[in-house]
Biopython code that builds the backbone (N, CA, C, O; Angstrom):
import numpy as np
from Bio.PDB.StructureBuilder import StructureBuilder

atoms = [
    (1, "UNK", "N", (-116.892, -20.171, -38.917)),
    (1, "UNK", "CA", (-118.042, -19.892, -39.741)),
    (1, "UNK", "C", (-118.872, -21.153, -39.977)),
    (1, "UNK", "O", (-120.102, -21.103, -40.009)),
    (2, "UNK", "N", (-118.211, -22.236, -40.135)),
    (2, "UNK", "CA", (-118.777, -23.193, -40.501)),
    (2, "UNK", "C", (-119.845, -24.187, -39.307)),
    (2, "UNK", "O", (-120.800, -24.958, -39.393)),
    (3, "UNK", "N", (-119.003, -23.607, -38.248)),
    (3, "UNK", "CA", (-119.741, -23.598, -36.746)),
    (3, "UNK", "C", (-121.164, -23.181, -36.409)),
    (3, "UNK", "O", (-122.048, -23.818, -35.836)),
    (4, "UNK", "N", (-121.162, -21.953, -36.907)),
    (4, "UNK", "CA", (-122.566, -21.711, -37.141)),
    (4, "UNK", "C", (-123.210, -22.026, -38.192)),
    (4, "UNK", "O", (-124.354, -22.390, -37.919)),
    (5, "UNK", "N", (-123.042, -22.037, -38.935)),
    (5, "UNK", "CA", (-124.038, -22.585, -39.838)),
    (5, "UNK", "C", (-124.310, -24.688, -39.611)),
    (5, "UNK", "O", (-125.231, -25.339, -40.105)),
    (6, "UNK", "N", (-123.337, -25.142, -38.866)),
    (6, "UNK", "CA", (-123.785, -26.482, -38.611)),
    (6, "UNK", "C", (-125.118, -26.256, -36.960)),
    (6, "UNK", "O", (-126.074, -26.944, -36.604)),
    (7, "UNK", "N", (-124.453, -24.889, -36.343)),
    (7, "UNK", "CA", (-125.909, -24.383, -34.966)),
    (7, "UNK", "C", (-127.231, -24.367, -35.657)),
    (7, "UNK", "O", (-128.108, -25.158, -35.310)),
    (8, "UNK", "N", (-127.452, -23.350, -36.792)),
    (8, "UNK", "CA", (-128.838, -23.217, -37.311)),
    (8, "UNK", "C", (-129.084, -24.722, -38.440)),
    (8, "UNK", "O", (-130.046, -24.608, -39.199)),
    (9, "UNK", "N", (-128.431, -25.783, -38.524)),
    (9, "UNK", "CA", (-129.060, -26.305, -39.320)),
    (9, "UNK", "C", (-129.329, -27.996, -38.236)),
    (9, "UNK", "O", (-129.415, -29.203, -38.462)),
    (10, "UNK", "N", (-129.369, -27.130, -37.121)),
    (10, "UNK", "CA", (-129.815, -28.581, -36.460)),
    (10, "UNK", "C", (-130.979, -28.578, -36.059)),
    (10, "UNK", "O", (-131.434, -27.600, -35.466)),
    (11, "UNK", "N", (-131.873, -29.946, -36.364)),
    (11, "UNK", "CA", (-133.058, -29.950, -36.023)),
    (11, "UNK", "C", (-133.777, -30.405, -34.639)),
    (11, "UNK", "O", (-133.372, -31.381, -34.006)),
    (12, "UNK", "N", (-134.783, -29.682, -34.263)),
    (12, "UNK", "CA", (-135.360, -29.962, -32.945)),
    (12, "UNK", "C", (-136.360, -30.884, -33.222)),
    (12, "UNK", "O", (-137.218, -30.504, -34.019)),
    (13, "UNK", "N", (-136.466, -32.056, -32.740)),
    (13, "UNK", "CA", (-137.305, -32.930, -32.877)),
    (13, "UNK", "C", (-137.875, -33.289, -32.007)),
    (13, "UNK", "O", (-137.311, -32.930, -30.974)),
    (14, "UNK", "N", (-139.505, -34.320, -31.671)),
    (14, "UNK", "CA", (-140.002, -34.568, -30.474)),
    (14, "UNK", "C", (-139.896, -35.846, -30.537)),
    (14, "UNK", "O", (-140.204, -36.619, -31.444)),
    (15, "UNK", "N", (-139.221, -36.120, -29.028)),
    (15, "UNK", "CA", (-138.971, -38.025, -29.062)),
    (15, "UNK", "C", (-139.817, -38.975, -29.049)),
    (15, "UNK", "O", (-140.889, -39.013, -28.444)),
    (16, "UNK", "N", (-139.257, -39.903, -29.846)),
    (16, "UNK", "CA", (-140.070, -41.044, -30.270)),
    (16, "UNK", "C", (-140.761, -41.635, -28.874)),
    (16, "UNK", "O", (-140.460, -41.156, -27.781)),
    (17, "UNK", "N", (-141.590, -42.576, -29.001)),
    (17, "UNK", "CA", (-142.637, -43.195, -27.981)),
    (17, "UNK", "C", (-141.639, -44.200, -27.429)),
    (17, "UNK", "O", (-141.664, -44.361, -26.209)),
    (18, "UNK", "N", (-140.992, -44.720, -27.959)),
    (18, "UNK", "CA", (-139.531, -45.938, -27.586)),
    (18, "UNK", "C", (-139.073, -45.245, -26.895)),
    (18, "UNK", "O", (-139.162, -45.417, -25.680)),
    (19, "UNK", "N", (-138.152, -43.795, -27.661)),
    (19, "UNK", "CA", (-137.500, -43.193, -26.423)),
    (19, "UNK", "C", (-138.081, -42.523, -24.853)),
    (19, "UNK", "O", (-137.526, -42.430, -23.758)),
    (20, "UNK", "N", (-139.157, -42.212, -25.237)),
    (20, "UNK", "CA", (-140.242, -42.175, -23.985)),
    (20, "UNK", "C", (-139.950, -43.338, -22.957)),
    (20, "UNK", "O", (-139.654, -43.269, -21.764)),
    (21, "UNK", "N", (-140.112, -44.352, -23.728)),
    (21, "UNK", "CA", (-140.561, -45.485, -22.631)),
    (21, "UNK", "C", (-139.194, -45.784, -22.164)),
    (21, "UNK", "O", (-139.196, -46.085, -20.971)),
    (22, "UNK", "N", (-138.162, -45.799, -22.651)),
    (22, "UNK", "CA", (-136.354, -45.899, -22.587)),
    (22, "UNK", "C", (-136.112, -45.297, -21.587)),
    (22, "UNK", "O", (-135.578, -45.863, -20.633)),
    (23, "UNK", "N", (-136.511, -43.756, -21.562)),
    (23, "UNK", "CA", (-136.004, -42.534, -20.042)),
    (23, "UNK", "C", (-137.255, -43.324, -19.322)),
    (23, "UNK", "O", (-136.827, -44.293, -18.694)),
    (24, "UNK", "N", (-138.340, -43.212, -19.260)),
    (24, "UNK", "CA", (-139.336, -43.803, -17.953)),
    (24, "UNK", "C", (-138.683, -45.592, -16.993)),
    (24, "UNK", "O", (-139.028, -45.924, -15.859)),
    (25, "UNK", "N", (-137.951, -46.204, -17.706)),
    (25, "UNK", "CA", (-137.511, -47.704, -17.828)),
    (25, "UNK", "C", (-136.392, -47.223, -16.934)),
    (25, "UNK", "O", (-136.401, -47.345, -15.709)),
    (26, "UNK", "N", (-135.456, -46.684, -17.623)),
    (26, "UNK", "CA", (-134.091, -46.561, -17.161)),
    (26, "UNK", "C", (-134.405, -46.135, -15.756)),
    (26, "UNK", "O", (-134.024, -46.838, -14.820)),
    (27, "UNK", "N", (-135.378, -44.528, -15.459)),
    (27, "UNK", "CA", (-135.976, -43.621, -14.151)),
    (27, "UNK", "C", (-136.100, -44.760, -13.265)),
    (27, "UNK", "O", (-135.501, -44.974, -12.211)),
    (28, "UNK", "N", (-137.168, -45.614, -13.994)),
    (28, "UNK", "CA", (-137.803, -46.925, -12.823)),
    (28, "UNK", "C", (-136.229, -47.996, -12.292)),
    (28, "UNK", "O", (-135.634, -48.046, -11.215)),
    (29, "UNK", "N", (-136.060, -48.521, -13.249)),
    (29, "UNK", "CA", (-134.752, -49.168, -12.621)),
    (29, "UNK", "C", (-133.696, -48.652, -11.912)),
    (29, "UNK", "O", (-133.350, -49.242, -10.889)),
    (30, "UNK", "N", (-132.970, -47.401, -12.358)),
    (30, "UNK", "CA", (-132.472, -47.059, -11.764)),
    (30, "UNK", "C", (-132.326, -46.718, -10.166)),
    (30, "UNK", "O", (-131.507, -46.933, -9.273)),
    (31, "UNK", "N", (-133.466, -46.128, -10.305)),
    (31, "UNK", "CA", (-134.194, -46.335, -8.360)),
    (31, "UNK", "C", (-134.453, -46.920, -8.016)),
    (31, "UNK", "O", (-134.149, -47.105, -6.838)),
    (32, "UNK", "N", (-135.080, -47.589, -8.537)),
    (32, "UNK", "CA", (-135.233, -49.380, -7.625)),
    (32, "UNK", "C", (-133.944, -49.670, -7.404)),
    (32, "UNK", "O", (-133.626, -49.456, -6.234)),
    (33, "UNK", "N", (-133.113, -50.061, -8.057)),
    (33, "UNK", "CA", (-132.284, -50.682, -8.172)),
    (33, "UNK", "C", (-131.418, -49.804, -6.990)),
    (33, "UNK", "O", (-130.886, -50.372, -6.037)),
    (34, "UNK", "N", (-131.376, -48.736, -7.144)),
    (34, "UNK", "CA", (-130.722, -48.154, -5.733)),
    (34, "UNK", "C", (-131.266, -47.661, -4.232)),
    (34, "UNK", "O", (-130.670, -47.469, -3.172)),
    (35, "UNK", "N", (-132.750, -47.538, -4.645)),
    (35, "UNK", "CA", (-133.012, -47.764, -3.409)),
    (35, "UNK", "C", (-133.602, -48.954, -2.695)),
    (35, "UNK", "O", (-133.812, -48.957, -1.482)),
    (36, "UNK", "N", (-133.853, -49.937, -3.479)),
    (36, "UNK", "CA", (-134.082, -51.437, -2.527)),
    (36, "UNK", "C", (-132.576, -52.749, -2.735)),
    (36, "UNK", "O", (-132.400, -53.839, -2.191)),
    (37, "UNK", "N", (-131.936, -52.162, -3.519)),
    (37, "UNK", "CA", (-131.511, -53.716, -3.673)),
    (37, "UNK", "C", (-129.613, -52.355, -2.493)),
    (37, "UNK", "O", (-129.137, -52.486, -1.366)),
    (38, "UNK", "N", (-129.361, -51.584, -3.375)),
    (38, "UNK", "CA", (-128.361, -50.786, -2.305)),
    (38, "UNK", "C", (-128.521, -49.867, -1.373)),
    (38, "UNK", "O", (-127.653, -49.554, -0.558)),
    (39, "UNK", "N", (-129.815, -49.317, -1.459)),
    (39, "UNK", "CA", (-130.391, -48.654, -0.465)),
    (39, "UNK", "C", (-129.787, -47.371, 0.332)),
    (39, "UNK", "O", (-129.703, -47.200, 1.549)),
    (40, "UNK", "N", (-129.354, -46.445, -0.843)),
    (40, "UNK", "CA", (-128.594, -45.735, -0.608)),
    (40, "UNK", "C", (-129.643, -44.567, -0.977)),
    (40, "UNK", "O", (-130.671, -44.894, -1.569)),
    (41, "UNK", "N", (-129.400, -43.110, -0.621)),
    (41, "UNK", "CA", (-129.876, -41.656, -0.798)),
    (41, "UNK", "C", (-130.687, -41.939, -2.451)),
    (41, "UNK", "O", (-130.204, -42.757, -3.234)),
    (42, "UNK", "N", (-131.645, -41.328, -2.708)),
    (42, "UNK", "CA", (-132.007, -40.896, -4.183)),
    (42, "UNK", "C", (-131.381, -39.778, -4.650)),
    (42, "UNK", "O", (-132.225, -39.593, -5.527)),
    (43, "UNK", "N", (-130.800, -39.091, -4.772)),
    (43, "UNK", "CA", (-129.942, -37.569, -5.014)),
    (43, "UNK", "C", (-128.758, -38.600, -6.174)),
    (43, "UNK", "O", (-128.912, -38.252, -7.345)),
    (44, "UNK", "N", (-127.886, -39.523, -6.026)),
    (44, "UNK", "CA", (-126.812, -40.111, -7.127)),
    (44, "UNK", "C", (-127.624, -40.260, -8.232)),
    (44, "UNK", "O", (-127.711, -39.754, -9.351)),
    (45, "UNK", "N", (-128.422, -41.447, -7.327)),
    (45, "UNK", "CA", (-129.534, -42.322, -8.362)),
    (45, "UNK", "C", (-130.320, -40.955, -9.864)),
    (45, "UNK", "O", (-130.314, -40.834, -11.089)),
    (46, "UNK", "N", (-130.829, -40.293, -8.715)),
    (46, "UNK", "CA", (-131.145, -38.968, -10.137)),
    (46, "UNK", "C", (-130.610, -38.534, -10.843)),
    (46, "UNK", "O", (-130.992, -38.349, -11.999)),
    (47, "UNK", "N", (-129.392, -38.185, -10.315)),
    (47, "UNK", "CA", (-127.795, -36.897, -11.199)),
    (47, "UNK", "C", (-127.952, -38.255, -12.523)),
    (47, "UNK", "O", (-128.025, -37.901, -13.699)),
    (48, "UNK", "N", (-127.988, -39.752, -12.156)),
    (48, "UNK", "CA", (-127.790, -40.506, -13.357)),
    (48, "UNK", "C", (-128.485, -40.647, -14.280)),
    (48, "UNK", "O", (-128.154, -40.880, -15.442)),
    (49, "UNK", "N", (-130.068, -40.446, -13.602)),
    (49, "UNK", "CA", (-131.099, -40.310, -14.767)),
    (49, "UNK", "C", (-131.201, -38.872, -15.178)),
    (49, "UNK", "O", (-131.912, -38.867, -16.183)),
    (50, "UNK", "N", (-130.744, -37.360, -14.812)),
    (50, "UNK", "CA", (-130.408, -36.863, -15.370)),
    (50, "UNK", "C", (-129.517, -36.722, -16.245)),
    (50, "UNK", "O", (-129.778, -35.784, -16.998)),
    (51, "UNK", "N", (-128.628, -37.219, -16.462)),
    (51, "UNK", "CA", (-127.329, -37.254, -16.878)),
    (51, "UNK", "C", (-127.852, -38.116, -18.169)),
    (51, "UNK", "O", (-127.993, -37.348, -19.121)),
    (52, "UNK", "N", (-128.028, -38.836, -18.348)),
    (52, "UNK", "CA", (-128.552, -39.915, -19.592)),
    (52, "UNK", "C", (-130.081, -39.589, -19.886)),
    (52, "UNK", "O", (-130.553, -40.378, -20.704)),
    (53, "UNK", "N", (-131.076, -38.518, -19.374)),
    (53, "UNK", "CA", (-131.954, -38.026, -19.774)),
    (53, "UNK", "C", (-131.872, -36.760, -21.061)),
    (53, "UNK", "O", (-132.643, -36.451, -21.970)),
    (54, "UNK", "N", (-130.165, -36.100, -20.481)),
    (54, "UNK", "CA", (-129.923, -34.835, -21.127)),
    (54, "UNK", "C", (-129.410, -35.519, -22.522)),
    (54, "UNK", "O", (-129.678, -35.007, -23.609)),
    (55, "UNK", "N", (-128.475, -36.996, -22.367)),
    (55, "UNK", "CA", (-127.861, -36.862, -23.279)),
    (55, "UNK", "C", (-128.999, -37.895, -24.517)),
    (55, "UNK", "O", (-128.755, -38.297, -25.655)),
    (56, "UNK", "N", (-130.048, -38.014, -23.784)),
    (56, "UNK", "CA", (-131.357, -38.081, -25.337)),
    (56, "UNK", "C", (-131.588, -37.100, -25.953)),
    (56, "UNK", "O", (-131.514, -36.919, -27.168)),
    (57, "UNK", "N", (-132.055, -36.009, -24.667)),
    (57, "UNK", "CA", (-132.519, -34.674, -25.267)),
    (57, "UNK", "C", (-131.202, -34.343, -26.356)),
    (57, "UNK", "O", (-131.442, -34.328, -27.563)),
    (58, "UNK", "N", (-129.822, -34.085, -25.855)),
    (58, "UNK", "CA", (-129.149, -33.747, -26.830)),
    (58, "UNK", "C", (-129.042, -34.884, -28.507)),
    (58, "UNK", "O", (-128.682, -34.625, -29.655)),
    (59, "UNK", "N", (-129.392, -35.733, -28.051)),
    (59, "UNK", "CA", (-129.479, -36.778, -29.426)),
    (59, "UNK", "C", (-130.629, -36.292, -30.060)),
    (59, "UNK", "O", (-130.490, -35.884, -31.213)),
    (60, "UNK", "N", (-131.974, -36.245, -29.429)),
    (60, "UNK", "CA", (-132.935, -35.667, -30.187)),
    (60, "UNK", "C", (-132.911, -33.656, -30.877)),
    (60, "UNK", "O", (-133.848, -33.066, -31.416)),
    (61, "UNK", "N", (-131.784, -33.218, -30.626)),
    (61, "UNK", "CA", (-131.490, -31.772, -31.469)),
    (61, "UNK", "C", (-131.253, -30.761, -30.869)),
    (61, "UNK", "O", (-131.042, -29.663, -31.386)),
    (62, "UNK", "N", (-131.264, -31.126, -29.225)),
    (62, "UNK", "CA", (-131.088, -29.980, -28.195)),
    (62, "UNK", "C", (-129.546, -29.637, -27.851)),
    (62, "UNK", "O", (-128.655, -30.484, -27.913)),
    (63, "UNK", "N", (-129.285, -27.892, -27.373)),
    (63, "UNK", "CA", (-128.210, -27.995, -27.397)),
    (63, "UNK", "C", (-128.003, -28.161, -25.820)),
    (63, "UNK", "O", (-128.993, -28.499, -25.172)),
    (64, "UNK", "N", (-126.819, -27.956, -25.168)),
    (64, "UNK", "CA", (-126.782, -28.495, -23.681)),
    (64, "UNK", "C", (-126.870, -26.527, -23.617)),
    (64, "UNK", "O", (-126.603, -26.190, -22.463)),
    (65, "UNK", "N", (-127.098, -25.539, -24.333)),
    (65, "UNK", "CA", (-127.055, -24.355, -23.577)),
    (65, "UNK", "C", (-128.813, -24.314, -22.915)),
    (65, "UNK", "O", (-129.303, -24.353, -21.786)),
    (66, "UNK", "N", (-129.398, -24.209, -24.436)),
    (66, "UNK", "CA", (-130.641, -25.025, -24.390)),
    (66, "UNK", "C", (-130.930, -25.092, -22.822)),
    (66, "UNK", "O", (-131.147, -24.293, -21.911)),
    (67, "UNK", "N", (-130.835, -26.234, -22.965)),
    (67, "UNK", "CA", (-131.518, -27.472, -21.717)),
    (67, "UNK", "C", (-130.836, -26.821, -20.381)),
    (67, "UNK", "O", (-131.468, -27.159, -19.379)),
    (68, "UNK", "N", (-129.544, -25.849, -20.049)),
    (68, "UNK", "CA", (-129.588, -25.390, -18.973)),
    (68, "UNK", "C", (-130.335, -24.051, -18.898)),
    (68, "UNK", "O", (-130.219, -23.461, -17.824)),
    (69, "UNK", "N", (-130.956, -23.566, -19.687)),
    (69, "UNK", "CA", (-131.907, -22.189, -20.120)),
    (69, "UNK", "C", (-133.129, -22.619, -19.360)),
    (69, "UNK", "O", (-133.559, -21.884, -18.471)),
    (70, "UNK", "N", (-133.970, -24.238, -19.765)),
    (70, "UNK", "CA", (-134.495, -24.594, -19.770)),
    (70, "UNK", "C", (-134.615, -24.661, -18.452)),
    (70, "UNK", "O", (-135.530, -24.002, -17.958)),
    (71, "UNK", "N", (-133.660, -25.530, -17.473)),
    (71, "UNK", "CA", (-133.765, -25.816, -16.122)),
    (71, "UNK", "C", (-133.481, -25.160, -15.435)),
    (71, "UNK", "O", (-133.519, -25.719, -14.339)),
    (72, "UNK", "N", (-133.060, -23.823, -15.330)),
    (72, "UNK", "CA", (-133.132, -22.234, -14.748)),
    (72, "UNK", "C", (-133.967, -21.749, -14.872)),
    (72, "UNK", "O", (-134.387, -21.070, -13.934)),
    (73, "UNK", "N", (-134.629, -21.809, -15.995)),
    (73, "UNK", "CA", (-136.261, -21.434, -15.997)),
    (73, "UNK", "C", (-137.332, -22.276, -15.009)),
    (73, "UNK", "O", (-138.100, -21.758, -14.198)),
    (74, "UNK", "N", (-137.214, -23.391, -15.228)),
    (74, "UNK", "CA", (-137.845, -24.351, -13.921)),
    (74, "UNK", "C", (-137.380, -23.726, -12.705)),
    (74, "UNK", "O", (-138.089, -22.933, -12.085)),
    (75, "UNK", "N", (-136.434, -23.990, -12.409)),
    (75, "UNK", "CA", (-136.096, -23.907, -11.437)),
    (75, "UNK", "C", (-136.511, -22.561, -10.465)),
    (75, "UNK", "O", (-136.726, -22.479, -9.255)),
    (76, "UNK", "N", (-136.521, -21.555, -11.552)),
    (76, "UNK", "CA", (-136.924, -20.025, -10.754)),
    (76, "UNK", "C", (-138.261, -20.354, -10.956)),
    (76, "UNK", "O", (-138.950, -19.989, -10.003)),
    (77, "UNK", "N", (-138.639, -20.689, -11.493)),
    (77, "UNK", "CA", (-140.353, -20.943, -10.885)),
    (77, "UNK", "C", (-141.067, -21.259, -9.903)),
    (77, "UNK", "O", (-141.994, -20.695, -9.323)),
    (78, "UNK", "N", (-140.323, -22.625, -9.716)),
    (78, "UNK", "CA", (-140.437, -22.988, -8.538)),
    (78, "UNK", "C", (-139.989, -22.468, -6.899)),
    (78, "UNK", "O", (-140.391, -22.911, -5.823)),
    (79, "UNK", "N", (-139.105, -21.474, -7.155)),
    (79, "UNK", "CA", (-137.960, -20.752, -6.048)),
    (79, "UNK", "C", (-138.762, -20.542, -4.810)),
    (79, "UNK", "O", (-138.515, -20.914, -3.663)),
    (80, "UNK", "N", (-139.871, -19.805, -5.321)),
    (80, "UNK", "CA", (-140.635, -19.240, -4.315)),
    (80, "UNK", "C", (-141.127, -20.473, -3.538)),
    (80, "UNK", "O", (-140.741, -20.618, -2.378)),
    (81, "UNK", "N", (-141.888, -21.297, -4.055)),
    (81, "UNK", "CA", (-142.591, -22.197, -2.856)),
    (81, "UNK", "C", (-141.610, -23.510, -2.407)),
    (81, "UNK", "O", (-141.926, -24.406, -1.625)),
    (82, "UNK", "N", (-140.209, -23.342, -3.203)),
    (82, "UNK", "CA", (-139.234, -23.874, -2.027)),
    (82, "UNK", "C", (-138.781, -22.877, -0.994)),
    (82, "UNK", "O", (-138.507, -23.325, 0.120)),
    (83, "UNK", "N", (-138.695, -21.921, -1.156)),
    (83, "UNK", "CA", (-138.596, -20.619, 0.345)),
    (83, "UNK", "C", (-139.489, -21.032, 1.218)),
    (83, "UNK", "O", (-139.198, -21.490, 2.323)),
    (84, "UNK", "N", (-140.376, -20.925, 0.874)),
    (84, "UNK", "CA", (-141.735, -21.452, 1.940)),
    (84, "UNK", "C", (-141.807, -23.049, 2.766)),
    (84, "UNK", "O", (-142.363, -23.204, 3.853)),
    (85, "UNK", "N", (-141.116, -24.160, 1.984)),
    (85, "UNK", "CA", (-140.666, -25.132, 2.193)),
    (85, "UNK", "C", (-139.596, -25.140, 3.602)),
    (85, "UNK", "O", (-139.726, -25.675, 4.703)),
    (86, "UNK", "N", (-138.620, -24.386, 3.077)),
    (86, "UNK", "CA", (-137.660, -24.100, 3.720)),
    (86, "UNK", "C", (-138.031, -23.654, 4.989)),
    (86, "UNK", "O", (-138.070, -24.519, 5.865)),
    (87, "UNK", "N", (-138.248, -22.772, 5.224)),
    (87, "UNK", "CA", (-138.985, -21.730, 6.107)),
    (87, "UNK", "C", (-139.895, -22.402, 6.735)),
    (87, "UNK", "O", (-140.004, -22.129, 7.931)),
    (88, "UNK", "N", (-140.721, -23.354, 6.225)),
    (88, "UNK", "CA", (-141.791, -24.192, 7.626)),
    (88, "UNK", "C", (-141.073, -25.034, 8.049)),
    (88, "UNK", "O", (-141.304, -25.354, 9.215)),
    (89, "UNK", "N", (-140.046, -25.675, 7.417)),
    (89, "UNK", "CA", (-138.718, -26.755, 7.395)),
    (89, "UNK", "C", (-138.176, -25.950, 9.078)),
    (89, "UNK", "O", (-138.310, -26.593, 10.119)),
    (90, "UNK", "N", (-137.678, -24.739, 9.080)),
    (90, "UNK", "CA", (-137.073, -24.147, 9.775)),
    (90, "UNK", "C", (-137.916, -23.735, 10.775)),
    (90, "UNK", "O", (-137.306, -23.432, 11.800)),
    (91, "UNK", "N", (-139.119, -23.618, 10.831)),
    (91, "UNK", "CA", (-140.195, -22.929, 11.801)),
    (91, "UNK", "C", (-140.154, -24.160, 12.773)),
    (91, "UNK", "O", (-139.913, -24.133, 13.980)),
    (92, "UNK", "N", (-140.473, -25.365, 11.895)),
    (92, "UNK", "CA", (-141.003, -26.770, 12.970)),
    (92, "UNK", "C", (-139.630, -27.685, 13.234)),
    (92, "UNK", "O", (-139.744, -28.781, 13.782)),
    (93, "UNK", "N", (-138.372, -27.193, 12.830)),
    (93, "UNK", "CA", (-137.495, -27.436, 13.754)),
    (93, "UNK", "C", (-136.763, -26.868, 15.261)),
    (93, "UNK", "O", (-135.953, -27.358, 16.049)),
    (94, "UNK", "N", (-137.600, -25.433, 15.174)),
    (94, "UNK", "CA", (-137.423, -24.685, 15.777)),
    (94, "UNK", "C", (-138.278, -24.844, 16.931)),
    (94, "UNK", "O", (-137.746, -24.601, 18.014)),
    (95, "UNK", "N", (-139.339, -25.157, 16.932)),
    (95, "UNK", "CA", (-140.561, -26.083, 17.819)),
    (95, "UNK", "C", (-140.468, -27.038, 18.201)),
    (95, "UNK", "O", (-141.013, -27.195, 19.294)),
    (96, "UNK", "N", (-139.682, -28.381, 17.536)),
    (96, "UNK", "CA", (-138.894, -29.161, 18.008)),
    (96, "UNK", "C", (-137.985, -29.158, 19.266)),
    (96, "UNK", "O", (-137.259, -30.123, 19.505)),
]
sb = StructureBuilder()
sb.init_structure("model")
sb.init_model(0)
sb.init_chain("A")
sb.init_seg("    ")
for serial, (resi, resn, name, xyz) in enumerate(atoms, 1):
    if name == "N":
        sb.init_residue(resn, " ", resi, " ")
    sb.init_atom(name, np.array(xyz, "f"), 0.0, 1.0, " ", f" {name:<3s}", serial, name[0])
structure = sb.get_structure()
């Protein structure tokens, strides 16, 4: 019981301009830092700035059900014109 009532009494807040510039800082270094100095795939490098992006959002009042609601919703938005992606991906390898 007490579970929920600590769910509805958490607040959603919009992040500070620091924390703005904190996720944009970390985004920038992080990739640099892996793709010129180790020069490895961008796909790790992201999962990390995701990964420490979510856990602001969750500091600033979000829950992690939240934020995967959130990026399923993106994500099917976008679905369609990655099919199409895909699919010319597959047309002009096929021409190849």
């Amino acid at each position: 019981m007490e579970e929920k009532a600590a769910k509805k009494k958490r607040v959603i807040r919009d992040p500070y301009v620091w924390e703005i510039v904190v996720i944009l800082a970390v985004l920038v270094a992080v990739l640099s830092y892996s793709l010129i100095v180790l020069q490895v795939e961008a796909h790790i490098p992201f999962i990390i700035v995701i990964v420490f992006t979510s856990l602001m959002a969750i500091r600033m009042g979000h829950t992690w059900e939240g934020l995967e609601k959130t990026m399923l919703k993106s994500l099917s938005s976008v679905l369609q014109a990655i099919i199409i992606l895909v699919m010319v991906g597959m047309v002009i390898g096929a021409w190849i």
